[in-house]
N, C-alpha and C positions, 0 to 999 in steps of 0.2 A: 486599519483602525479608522474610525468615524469619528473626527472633529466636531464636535459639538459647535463650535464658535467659528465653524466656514460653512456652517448651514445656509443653503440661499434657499432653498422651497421651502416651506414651512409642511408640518405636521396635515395642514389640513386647507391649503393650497387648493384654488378653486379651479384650476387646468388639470389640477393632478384629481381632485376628485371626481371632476369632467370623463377622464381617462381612466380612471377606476368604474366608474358606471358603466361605462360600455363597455370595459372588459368582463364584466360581472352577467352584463344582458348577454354577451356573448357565450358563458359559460352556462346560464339558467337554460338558455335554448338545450343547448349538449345535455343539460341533466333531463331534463324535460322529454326528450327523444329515448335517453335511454332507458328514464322509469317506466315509459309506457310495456317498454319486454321483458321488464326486472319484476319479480315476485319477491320483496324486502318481508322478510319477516316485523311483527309488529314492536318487537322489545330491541331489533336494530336499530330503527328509524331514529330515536333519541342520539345514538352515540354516533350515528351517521352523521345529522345534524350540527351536533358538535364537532364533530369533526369538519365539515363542510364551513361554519364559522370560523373555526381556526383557521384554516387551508385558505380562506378571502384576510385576515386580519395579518396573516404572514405575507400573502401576495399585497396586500397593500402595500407591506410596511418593506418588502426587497423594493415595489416601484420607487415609493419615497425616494430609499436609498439610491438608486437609481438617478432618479432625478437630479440629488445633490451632486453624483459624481461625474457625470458626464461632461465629456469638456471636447466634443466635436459634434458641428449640427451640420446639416447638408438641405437647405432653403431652393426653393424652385420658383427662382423669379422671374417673369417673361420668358418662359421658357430657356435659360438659364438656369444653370444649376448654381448658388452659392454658399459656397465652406468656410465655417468659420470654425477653427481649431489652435488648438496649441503648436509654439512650434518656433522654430526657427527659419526666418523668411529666406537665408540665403542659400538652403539646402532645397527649397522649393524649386519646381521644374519651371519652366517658361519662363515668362517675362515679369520682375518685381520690381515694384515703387519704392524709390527711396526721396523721403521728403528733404528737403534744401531749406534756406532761407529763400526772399524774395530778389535776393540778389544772385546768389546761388554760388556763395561762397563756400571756397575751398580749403581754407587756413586754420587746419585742425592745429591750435594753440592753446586750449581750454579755455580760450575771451570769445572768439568768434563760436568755434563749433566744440566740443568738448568731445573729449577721445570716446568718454563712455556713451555717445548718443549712440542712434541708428546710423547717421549722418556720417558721425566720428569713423565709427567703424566700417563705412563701406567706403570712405576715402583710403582709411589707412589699409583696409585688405584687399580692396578689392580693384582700387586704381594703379594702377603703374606709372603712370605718368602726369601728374598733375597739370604741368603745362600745356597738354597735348588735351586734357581736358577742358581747361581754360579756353584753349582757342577753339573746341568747337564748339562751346558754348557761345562766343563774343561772336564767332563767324556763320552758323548756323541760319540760313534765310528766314525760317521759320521764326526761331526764337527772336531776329532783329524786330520781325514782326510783332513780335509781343511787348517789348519794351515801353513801360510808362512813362520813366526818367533816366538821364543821363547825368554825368558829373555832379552827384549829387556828396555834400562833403560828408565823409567820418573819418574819424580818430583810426577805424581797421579796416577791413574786409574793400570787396569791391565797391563801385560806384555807380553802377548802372543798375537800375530795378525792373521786374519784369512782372507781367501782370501773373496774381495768384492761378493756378492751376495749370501755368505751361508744362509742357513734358516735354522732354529731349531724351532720344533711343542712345543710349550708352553702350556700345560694346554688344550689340545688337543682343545682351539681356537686361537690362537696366531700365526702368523709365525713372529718371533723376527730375523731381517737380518741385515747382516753388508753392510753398506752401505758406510759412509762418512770414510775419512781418517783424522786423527788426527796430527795436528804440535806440537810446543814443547811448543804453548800459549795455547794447548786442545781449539784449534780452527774449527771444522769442515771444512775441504775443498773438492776438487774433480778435476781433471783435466778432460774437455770432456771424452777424452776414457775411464777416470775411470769410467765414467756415464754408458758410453754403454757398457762395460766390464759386469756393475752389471747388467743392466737390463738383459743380457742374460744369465748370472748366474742366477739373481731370477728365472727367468721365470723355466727356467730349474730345478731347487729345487723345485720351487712351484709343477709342473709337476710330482716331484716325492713323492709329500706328502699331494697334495690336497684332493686324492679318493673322487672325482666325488663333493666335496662340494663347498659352491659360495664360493672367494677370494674377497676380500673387501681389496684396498690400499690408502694409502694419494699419494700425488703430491709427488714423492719423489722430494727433492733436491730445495723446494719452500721453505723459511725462511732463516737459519742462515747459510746454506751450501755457500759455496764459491766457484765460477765458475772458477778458474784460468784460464787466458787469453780468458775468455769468459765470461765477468764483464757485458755487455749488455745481456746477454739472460733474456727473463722474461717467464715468469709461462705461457702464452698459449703457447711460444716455446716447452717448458719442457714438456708437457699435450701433442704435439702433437708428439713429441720423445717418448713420454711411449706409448699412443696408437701405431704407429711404431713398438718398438720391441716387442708388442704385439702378431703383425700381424705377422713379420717374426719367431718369438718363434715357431705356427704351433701348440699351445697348444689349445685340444680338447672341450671348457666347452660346452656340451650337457646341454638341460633341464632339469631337470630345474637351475640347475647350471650356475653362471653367472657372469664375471668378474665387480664389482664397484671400480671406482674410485672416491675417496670423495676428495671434493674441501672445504676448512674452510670456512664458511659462511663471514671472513671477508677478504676474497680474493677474492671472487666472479663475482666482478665487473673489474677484470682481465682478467678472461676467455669470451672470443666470442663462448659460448656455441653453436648459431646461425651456427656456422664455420664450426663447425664440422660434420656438413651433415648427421645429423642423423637422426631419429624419435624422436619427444620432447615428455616426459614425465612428464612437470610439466611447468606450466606458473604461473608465481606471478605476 
């Protein structure tokens, strides 16, 4: 069935009738070659016609369709190939981003991290050992290196902050990154530039620790983060900021290697997948 009310292309969408044109010039050639050796009778030619308009007013109307349903695109950036699809990030092959606070607290208690993030959920399935975590985050040469502040006081979580976009190799599938910054209610927030700050931190850390394998990331900054003075942005916004500092990062993924970005199956109907001008890779 067709939802009326999860329409994202419209009726008469100016990509999609971009793409209807040229499928149409495509099709006038083909008839055009074949009238030339066709003898049509004269009292055909009407019902032909007719018919030939319906046959364009239906293929329109499946592209449409089309358009609204597709929900995987596959983007060619810098030679690069990147996928943005539905899905579940921890079934993805290779190496996946899981974002942290900037302290990169562990204390799923539903104050600091809450069971039902991203966060929540790869501490509680996917770590084994919490402490063993802890200390190679606190001991890591790298990460020492990234540290803004130390002993710094709260009410919960750790004490030590590290600059937005470190990445540390977890269980050599994991890239665990500080992303969001923390208030004094262990509220996730972000001012713009903190946004675009991390993304070219990430990119740049990923760069230095992916060795040629695919990067699999959520939407960063789609859920509980906090836009400060940018309360209206929504999730194709943000989808189309991360492809952005993608693009300017200049980062290499050769084949078969390939950047995914996974969208939660119940966001889905947010994103104009359609938008993004890609190659589609999946119609439902």
């Amino acid at each position: 069935m067709f939802n009326v009310k999860k329409i994202k292309v419209t009726l008469l969408n100016k990509q999609l009738l971009k793409q209807f044109a040229s499928a149409v010039s495509a099709v006038n050639i083909i008839f055009s070659l074949v009238l030339i050796f066709a003898d049509i009778p004269d009292k055909s030619k009407p019902q032909l016609g007719y018919g030939f308009v319906g046959l364009l007013i239906l293929g329109y109307i499946i592209m449409w369709y089309w358009a609204n349903k597709i929900l995987c695109q596959k983007i060619r950036i810098n030679n690069s190939i990147v996928e943005v699809k539905t899905g579940d990030i921890f079934s993805e092959p290779g190496l996946k981003a899981i974002a942290f606070n900037e302290y990169f607290d562990t204390q799923v208690d539903e104050v600091v991290i809450a069971s039902s993030t991203l966060n929540g959920k790869f501490i509680n399935q996917k770590v084994n050992d919490i402490d063993a975590l802890n200390t190679l985050i606190k001991d890591d040469i790298y990460m020492q290196e990234r540290i803004i502040e130390k002993n710094i006081t709260r009410k919960n979580g750790k004490t030590v902050r590290y600059k937005l976009g470190s990445v540390l190799l977890y269980n050599q599938e994991y890239l665990i990154t500080a992303f969001s910054r923390f208030d004094d209610q262990n509220k996730a927030y972000l001012y713009m530039p903190d946004y675009l700050e991390f993304l070219v931190n990430f990119w740049s850390d990923v760069d230095r620790v992916y060795a040629g394998r695919s990067v699999t990331i959520p939407l960063f900054g789609s859920g509980i983060t906090r836009f400060r003075g940018y309360d209206m942005i929504n999730d194709q916004e943000l989808l189309e900021i991360l492809i952005w500092s993608f693009k300017i990062s200049r980062i290499k993924f050769t084949h078969p290697a390939q950047v995914t970005i996974i969208i939660h199956p119940d966001k889905k109907d947010r994103i104009n997948f359609y938008y993004l001008k890609g190659g589609d890779c999946s119609v439902l």
